[in-house]
SEMIVO-839628 format. One line per field, with one value per atom (N, C-alpha, C): residue in one letter; x negated, y, z. Coordinates in steps of 0.1 Angstrom, whole numbers. Each point is the difference from the previous one (the first is absolute). Example, Ala and Ser with C-alpha at 12.3 -4.5 7.8 and 13.67 -1.06 7.14 Angstrom:
% SEMIVO-839628
resn	[A	A	A	S	S	S]
east	[-132	9	-9	4	-9	8]
north	[-57	12	12	11	11	11]
up	[78	0	0	-7	0	8]
END
This chain:
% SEMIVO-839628
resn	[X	X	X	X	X	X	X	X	X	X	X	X	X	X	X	X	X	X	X	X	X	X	X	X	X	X	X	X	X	X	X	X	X	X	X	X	X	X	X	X	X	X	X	X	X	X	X	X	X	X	X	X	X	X	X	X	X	X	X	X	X	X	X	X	X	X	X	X	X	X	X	X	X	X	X	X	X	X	X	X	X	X	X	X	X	X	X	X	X	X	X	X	X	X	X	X	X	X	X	X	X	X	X	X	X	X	X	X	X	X	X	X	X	X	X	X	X	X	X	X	X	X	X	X	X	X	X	X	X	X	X	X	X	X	X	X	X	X	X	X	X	X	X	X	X	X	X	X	X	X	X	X	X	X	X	X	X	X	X	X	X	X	X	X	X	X	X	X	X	X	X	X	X	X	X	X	X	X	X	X	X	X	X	X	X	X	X	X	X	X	X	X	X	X	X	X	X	X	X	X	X	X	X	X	X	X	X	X	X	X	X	X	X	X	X	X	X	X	X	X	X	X	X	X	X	X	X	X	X	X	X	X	X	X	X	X	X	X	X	X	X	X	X	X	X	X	X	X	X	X	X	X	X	X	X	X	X	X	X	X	X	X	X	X	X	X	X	X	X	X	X	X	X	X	X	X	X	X	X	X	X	X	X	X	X	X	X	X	X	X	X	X	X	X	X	X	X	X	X	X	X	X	X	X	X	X	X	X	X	X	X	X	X	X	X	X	X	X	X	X	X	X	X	X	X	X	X	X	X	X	X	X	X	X	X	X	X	X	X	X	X	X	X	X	X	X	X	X	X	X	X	X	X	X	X	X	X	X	X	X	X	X	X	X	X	X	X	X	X	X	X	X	X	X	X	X	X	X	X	X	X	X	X	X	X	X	X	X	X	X	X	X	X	X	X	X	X	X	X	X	X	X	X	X	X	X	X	X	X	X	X	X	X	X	X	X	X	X	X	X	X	X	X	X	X	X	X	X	X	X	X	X	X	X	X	X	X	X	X	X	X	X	X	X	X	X	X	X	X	X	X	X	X	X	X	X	X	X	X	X	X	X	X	X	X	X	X	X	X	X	X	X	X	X	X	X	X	X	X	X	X	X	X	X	X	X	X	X	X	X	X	X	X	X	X	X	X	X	X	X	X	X	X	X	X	X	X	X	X	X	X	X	X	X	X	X	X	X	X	X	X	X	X	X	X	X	X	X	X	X	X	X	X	X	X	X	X	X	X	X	X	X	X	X	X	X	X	X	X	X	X	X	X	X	X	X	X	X	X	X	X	X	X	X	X	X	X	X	X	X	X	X	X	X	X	X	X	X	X	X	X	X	X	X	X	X	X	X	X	X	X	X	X	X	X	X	X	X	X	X	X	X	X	X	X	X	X	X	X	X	X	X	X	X	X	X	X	X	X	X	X	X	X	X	X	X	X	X	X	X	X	X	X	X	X	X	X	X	X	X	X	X	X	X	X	X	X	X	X	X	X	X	X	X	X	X	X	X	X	X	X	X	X	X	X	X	X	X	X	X	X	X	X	X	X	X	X	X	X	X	X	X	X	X	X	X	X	X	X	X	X	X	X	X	X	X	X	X	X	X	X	X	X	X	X	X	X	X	X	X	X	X	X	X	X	X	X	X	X	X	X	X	X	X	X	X	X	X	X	X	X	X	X	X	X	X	X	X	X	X	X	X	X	X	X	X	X	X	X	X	X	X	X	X	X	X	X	X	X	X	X	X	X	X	X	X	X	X	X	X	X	X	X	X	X	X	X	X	X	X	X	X	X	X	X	X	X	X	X	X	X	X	X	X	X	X	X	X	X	X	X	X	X	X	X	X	X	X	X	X	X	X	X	X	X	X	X	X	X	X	X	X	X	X	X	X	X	X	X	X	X	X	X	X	X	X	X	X	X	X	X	X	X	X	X	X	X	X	X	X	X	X	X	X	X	X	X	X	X	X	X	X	X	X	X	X	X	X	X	X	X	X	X	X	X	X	X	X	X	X	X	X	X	X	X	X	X	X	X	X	X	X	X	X	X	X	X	X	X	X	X	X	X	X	X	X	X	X	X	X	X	X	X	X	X	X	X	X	X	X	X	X	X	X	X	X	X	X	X	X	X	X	X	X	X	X	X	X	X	X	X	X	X	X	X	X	X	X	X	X	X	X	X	X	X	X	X	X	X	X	X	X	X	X	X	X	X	X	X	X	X	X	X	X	X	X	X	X	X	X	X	X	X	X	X	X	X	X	X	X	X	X	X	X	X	X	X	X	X	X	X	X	X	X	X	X	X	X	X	X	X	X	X	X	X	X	X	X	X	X	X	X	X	X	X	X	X	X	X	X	X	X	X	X	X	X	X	X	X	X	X	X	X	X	X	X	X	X	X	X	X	X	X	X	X	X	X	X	X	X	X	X	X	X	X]
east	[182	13	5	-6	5	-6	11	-3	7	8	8	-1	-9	2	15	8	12	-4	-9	-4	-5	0	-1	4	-2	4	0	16	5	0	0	0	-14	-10	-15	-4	-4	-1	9	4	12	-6	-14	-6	-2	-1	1	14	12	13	3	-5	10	-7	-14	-1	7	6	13	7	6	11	9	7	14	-2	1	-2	13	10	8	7	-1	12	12	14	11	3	10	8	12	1	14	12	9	12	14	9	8	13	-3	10	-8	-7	-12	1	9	-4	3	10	4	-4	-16	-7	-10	-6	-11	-15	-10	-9	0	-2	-1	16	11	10	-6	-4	-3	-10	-8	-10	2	10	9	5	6	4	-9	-11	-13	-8	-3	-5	7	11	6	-3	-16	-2	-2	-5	-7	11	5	8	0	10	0	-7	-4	-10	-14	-9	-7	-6	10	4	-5	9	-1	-15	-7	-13	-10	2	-7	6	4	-1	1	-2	-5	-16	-7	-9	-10	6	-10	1	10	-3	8	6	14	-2	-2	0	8	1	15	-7	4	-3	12	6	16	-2	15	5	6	-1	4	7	13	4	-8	-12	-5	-10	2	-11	9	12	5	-3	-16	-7	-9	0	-13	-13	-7	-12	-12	0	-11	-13	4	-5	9	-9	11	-3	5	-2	3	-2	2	10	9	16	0	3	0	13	12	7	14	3	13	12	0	16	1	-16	1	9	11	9	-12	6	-2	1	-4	0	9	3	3	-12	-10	-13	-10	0	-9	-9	-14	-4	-8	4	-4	-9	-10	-12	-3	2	-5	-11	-11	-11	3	-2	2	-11	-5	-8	-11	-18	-6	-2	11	-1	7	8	13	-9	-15	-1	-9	-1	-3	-12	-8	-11	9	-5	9	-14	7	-14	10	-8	1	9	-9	2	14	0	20	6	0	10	6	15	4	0	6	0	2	-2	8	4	10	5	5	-8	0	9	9	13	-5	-12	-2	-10	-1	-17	-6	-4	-5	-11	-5	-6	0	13	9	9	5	10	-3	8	-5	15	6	14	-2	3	-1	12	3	8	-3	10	-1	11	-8	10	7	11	10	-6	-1	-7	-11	-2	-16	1	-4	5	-9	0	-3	-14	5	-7	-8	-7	-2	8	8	6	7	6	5	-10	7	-6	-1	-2	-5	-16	-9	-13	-8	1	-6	2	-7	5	11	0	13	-4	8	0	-13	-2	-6	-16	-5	-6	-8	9	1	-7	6	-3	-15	-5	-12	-11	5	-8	-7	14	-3	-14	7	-11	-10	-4	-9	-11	-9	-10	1	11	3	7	4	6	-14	-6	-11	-11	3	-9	9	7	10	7	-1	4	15	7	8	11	7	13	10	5	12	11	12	10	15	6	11	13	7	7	18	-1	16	-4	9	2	13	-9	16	-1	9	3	-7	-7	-10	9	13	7	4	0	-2	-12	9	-13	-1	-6	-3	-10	5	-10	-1	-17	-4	-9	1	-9	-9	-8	-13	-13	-4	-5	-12	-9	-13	-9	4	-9	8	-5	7	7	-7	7	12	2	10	13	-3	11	10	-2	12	10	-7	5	11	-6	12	5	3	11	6	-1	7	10	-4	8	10	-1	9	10	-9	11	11	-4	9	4	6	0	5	-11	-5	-10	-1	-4	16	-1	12	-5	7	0	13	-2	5	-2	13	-5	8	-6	10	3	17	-2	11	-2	8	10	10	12	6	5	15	15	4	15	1	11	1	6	-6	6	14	12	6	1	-19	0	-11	0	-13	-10	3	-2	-1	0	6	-11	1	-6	4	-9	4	-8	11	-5	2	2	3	-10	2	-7	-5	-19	-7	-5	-3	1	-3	-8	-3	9	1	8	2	15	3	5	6	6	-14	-10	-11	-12	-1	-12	-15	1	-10	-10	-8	-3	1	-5	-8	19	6	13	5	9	3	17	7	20	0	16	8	1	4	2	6	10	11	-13	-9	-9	-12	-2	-13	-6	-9	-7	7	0	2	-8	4	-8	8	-7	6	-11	8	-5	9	-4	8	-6	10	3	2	-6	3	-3	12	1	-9	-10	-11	4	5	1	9	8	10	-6	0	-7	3	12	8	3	-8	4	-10	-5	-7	1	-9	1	-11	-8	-10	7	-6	7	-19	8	-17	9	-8	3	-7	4	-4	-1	-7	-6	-1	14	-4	0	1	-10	-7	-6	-11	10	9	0	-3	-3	-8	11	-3	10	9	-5	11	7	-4	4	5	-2	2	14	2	12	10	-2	11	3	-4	1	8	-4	4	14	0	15	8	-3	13	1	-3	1	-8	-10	-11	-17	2	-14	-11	-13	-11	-5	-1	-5	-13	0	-11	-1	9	1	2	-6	0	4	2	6	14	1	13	12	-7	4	9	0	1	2	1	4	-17	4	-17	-7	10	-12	-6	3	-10	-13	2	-14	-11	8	-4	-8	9	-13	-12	5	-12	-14	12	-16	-8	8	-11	-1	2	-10	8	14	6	15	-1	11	1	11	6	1	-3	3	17	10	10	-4	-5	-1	-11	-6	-8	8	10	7	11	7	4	-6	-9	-10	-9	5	-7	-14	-7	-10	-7	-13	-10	1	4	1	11	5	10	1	6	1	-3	-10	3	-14	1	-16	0	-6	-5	-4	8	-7	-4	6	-2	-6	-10	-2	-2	4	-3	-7	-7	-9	-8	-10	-6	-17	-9	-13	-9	-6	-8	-9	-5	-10	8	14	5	12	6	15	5	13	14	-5	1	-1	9	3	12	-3	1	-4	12	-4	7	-6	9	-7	12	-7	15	0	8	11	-13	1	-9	8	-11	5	9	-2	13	14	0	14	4	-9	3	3	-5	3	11	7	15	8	0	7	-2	-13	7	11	-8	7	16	3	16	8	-10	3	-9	0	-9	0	-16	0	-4	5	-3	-15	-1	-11	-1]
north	[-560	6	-1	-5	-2	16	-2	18	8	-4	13	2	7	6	4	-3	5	16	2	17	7	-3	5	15	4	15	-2	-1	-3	13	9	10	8	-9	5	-9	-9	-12	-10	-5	-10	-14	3	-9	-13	-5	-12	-7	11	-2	-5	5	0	-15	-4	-14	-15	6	-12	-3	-10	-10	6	8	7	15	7	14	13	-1	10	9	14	7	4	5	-1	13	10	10	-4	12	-6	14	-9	1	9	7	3	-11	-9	-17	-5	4	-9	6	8	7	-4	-7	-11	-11	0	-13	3	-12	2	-5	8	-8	-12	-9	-13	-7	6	0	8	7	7	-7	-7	-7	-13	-5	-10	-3	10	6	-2	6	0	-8	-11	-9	-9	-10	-8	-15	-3	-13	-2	16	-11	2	-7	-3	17	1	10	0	-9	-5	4	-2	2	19	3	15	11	-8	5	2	-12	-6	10	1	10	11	6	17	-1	-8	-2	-4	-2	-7	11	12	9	2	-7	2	5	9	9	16	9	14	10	11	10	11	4	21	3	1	9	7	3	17	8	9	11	12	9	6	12	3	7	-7	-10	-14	-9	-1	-13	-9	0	-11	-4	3	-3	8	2	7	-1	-12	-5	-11	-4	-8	-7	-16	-6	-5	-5	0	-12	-8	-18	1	-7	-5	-11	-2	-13	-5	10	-7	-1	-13	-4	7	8	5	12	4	16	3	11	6	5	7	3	9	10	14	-4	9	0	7	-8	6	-3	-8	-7	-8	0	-16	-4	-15	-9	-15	-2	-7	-10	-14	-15	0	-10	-5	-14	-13	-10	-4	-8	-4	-7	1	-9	-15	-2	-14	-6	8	-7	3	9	-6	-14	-1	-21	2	-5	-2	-8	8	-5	-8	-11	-6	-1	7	0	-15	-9	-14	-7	5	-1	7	4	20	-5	1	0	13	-3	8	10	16	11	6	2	1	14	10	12	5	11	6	11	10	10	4	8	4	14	11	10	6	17	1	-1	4	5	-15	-6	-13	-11	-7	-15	-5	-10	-3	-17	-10	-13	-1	-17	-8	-13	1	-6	-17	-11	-10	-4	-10	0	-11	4	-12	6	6	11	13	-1	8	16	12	9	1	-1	1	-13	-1	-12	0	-8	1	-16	-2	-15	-10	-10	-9	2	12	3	8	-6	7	6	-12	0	0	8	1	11	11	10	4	9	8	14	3	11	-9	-11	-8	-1	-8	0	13	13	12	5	-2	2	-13	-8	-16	8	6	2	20	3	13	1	-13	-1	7	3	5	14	10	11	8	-10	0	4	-14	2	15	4	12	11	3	6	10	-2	-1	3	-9	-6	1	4	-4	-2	-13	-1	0	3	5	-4	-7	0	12	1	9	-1	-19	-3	-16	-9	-12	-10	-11	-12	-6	-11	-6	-15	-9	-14	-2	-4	-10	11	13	9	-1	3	-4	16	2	15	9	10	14	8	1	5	11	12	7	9	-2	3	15	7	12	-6	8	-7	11	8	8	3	5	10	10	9	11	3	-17	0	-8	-7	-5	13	8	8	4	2	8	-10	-12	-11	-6	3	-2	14	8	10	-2	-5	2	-11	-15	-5	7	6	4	14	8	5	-4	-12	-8	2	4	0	-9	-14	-10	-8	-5	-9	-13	-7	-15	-10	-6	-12	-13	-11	-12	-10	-10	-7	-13	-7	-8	-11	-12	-11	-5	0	0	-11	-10	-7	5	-5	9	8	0	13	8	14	13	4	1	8	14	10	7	3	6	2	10	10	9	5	-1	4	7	14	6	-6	-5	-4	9	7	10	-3	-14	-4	5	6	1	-7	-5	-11	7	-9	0	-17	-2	-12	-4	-13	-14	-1	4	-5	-12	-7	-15	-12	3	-7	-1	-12	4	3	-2	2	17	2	13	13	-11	4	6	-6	-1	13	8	6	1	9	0	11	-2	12	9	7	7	14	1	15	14	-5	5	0	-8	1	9	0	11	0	12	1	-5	-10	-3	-5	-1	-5	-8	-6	-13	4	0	1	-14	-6	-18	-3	-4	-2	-10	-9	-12	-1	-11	0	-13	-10	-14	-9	-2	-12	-14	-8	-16	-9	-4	-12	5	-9	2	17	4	12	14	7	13	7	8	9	14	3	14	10	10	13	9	2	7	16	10	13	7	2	4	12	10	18	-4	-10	1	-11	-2	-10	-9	-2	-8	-14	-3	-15	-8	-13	-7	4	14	8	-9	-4	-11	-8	-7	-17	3	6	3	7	6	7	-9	-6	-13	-9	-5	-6	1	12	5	1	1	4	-16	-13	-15	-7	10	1	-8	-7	1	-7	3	-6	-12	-7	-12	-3	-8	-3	9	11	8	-10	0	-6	7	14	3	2	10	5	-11	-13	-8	-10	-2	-10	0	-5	1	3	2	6	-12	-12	-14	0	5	-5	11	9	11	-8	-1	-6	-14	-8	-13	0	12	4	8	5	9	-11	-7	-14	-8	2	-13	-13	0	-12	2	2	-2	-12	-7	-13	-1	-8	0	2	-2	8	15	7	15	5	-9	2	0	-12	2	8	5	13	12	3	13	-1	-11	1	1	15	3	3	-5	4	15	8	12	9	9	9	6	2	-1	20	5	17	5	8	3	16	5	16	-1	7	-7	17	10	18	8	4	12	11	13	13	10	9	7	7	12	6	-2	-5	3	13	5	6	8	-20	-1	1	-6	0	6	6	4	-13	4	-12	-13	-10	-13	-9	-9	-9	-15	-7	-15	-7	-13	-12	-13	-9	-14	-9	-13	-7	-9	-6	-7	-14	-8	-9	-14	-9	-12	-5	-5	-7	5	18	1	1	2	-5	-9	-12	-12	-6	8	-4	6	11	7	-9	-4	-5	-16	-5	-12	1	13	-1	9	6	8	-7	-9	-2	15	0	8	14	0	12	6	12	7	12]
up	[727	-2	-14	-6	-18	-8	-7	-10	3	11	6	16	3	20	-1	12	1	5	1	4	-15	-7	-12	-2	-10	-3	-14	-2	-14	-7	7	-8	-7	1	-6	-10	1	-10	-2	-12	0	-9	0	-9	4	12	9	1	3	2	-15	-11	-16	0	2	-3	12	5	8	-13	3	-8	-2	15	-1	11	-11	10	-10	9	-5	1	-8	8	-7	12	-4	2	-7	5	5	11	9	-6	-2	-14	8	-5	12	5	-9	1	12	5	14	5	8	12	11	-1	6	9	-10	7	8	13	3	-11	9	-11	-3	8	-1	-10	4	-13	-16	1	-13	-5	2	-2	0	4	-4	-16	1	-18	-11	3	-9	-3	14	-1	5	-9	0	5	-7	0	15	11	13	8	9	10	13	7	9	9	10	8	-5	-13	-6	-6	-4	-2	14	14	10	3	-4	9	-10	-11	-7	7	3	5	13	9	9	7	-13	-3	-2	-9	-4	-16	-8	-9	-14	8	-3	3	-12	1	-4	4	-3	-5	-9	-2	0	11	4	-7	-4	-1	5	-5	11	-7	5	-7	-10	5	-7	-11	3	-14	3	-8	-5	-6	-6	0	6	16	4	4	6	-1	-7	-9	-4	11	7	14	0	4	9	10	9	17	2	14	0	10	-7	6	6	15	5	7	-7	6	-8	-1	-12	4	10	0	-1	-8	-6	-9	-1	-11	-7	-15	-8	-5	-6	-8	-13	-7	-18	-4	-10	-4	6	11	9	-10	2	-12	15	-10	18	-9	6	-9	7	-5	5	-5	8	0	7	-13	6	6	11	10	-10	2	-9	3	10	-2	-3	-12	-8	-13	-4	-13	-1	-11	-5	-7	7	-14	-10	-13	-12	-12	-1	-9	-14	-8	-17	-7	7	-8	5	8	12	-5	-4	-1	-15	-4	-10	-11	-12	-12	5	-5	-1	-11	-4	-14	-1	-6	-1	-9	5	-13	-8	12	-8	9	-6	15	-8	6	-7	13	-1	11	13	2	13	11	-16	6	-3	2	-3	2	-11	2	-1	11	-5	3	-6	1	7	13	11	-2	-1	-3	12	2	9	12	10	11	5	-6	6	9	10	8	-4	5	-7	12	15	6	10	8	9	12	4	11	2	14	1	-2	-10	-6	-11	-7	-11	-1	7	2	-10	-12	-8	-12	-16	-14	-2	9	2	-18	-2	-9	2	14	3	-5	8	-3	-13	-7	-16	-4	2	-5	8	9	9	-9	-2	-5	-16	-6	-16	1	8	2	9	1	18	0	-15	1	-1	-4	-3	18	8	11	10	-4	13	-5	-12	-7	5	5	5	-13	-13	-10	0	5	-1	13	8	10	2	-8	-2	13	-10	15	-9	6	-6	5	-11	-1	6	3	1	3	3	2	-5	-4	-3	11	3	6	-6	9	-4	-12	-2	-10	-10	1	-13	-8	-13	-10	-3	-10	-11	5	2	-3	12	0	14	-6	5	-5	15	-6	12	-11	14	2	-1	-13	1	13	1	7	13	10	11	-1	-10	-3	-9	-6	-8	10	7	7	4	6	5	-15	-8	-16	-1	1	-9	15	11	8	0	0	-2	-10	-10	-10	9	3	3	6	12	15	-8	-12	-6	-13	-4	-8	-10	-4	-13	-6	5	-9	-1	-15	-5	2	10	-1	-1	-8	-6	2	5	2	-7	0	-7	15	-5	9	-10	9	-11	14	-1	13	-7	8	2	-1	-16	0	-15	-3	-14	8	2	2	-7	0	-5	-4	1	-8	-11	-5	-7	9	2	12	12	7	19	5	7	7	18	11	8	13	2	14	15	3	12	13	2	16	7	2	3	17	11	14	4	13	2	2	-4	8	12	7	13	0	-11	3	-4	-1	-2	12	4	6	-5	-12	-10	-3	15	-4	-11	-9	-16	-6	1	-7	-5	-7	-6	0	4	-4	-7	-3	-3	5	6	14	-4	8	-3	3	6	7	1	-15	-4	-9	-2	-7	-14	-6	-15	-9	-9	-11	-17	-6	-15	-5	-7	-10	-11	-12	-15	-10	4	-4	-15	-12	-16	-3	-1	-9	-16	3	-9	-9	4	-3	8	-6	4	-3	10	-2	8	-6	8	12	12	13	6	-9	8	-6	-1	-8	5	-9	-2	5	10	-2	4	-3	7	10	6	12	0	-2	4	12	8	11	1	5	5	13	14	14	4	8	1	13	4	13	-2	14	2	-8	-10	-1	-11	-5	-4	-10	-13	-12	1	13	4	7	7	8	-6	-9	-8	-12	-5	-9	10	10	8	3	7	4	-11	-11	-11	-7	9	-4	-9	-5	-7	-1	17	4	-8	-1	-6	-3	-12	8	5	7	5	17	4	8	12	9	17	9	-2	10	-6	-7	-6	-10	-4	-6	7	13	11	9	12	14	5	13	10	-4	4	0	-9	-16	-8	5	-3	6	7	12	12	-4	-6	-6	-7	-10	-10	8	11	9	8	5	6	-12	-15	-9	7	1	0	-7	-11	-10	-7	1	-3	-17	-6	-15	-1	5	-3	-1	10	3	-15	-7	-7	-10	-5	-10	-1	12	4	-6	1	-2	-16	-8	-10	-7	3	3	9	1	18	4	-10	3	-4	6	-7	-13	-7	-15	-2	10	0	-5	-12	-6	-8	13	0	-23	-3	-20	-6	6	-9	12	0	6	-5	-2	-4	9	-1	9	-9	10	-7	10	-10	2	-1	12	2	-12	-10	-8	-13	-5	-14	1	13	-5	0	-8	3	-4	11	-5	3	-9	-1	-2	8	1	4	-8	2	5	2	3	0	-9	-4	13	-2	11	1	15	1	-5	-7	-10	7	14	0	-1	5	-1	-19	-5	-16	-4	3	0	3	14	1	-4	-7	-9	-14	-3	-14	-1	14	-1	8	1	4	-12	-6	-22	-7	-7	-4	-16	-5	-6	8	8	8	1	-6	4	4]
END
C-alpha cells in the first residue's frame, strides 16, 4: 500500500503523511462557498487536471474537519471525503495527501542546484528558476523544485529532522521566491499569514508595450474563460471574483518595459491577465500573449520557429522577486531574488546600459 493506507487515521500520527512529496492543507475562505470540493481543490492545486483531483477524493485521499456553527474552525479531526460534489463550510480545513505513487525516488547526482535566499529555524526561502516545475506531475516527473529541496536535505528528511512543506506555488515558467515550512508545526503559521494577508509580495514582469502610466492600480474582476476552450484559462468577468493588482512602471526599454506588480489577492493568472487585459501582456506569455493555438502547440511540444520567434523567450518574463513575512524563528523577514539572466539580457540588449 505505499506510506499511506487509505484507512489511515490522520488525526494521530502525521509522521508518515509529512514525509510524502505533496501533503496539504487548505482553509475554506468565505469567497468559496460556492464551490464543490473537487472545484475548491481545483483552485489550490492548479497544476493537476479535474479528472485527477476527482480520482484523489475518490480514491481515499482527501480529508475535511468541517465546521460547525459552534467551531468555525473545525473540531480538531478530520474525516475521509469521498465525494467531489461535497459543499463547503467557511472555516472548514480540508487536507490533500498526494498518492505514493507519485513520489520519485530522487537521486542526488540528477537533481539540480538549489539556491537558497534565506533559511533560519522554522523556514527556508529558495529561489525557484523558470522551467522547473515546483511539483511532479505530467511530463514533468522529474528535478521539481520539491525534489531539488528533498535531494539538498535528504539526510535530515530521512532523520525525520526535517519536513519540508511548502507554503504557496509558482507556476513551471515562473521564476523567484518559494518559501517553504521547515517543520509541520510551522506550516499552518505561515499559511495563515497568507490566507489573511499579511505576507507582501512583489513581482516583477517585463511586458510588450510602453504603458502610458507610471502607476495603475488594476481591479478588474477575474472568472474562468467561457470563450476559451482552454480549461486552465482565466477572463475578465463582470462576475468574477474581486481582485487587485497595483502596476509601477520600473523601466522603459524600447519595445518593452519593466514593470512590478503588487499583489492584495491571489487569483489564478492573476498578473498575467490583468497585464494582459490593459494591452500589456508578458512576454514570453502562451496563454495570455496569443491566440489558444499557441498554448495549445506549446502543450503538445510542437511550436513552430515562427511561434518561437513570436514568444521571444521559452518562458514568460514573470518572477515572484520580494517576499515579506514573519518567521516563527526571527520575526520580519524580507527577501529578494533578482530577475533570471535571460530576462536581463533582453533588457540590456533592447537599453543598452541597462541595469
Amino acid at each position: 500500500m505505499g506510506l499511506l493506507p487509505k484507512d489511515r487515521d490522520l488525526n494521530r500520527s502525521p509522521s508518515e503523511i509529512e514525509l510524502l512529496v505533496d501533503a496539504s492543507d487548505f482553509r475554506v475562505k468565505s469567497a468559496e462557498l460556492t464551490l464543490r470540493l473537487d472545484q475548491f481543490l481545483g483552485e489550490h492545486l492548479t497544476w493537476r487536471s479535474r479528472n485527477s483531483i476527482q480520482r484523489l477524493i475518490r480514491d481515499g485521499y482527501v480529508w475535511i474537519d468541517a465546521a460547525r456553527p459552534d467551531q468555525p474552525e473545525g473540531r480538531g479531526e478530520f474525516t475521509l471525503e469521498r465525494r467531489p460534489s461535497r459543499k463547503l463550510r467557511h472555516g472548514s480545513r480540508v487536507r490533500v495527501v498526494i498518492p505514493p505513487e507519485h513520489r520519485i525516488a530522487i537521486d542526488p547526482e540528477r537533481t539540480g542546484p538549489l539556491t537558497i535566499l534565506y533559511e533560519d529555524e522554522e523556514v527556508l526561502v529558495v529561489d525557484k528558476p523558470p522551467l522547473v516545475a515546483v511539483h511532479p506531475s505530467g511530463r514533468h516527473m522529474a528535478d521539481t523544485l520539491i525534489q531539488r529541496v528533498h535531494a539538498h536535505y535528504r539526510d535530515r528528511i530521512e532523520e525525520g529532522v526535517l519536513m519540508p512543506r511548502l507554503c504557496h506555488r509558482l507556476d513551471r515558467e515562473t521564476s523567484g521566491i518559494v518559501l517553504i515550512a521547515k517543520h509541520p508545526s510551522t506550516h499552518p503559521l505561515l499559511m495563515g499569514q497568507f490566507e489573511e494577508r499579511k505576507v507582501e509580495k512583489s513581482y516583477l514582469a517585463l511586458v510588450h508595450g510602453d504603458p502610458p502610466w507610471e502607476q495603475l492600480s488594476i481591479t478588474d474582476p477575474i472568472g474562468s474563460s467561457r470563450a476559451s476552450a482552454i480549461r486552465l484559462k482565466m477572463a475578465v468577468r463582470a462576475d468574477g471574483l474581486p481582485s487587485r493588482t497595483d502596476v509601477t512602471v520600473l523601466t522603459r526599454a524600447g519595445a518593452y518595459s519593466l514593470v512590478r506588480c503588487d499583489l492584495f489577492t491571489g487569483r489564478q493568472h492573476q498578473i498575467r491577465l490583468h497585464l494582459a487585459a490593459r494591452g500589456f501582456p508578458i512576454v514570453g506569455d502562451k496563454l495570455y500573449g496569443g491566440d489558444d493555438g499557441l498554448f495549445l502547440r506549446a502543450a503538445a511540444e510542437e511550436l513552430t520557429p515562427a511561434d518561437q520567434s513570436r514568444l521571444i523567450l521559452d518562458h514568460h518574463a514573470l518572477h515572484n522577486h520580494r517576499l515579506v513575512f514573519h518567521s516563527p524563528a526571527s520575526g520580519r523577514v524580507e527577501v529578494e531574488s533578482p530577475l533570471p539572466e535571460d530576462v536581463v539580457q533582453l533588457l540590456r540588449s533592447a537599453s543598452p546600459g541597462w541595469d
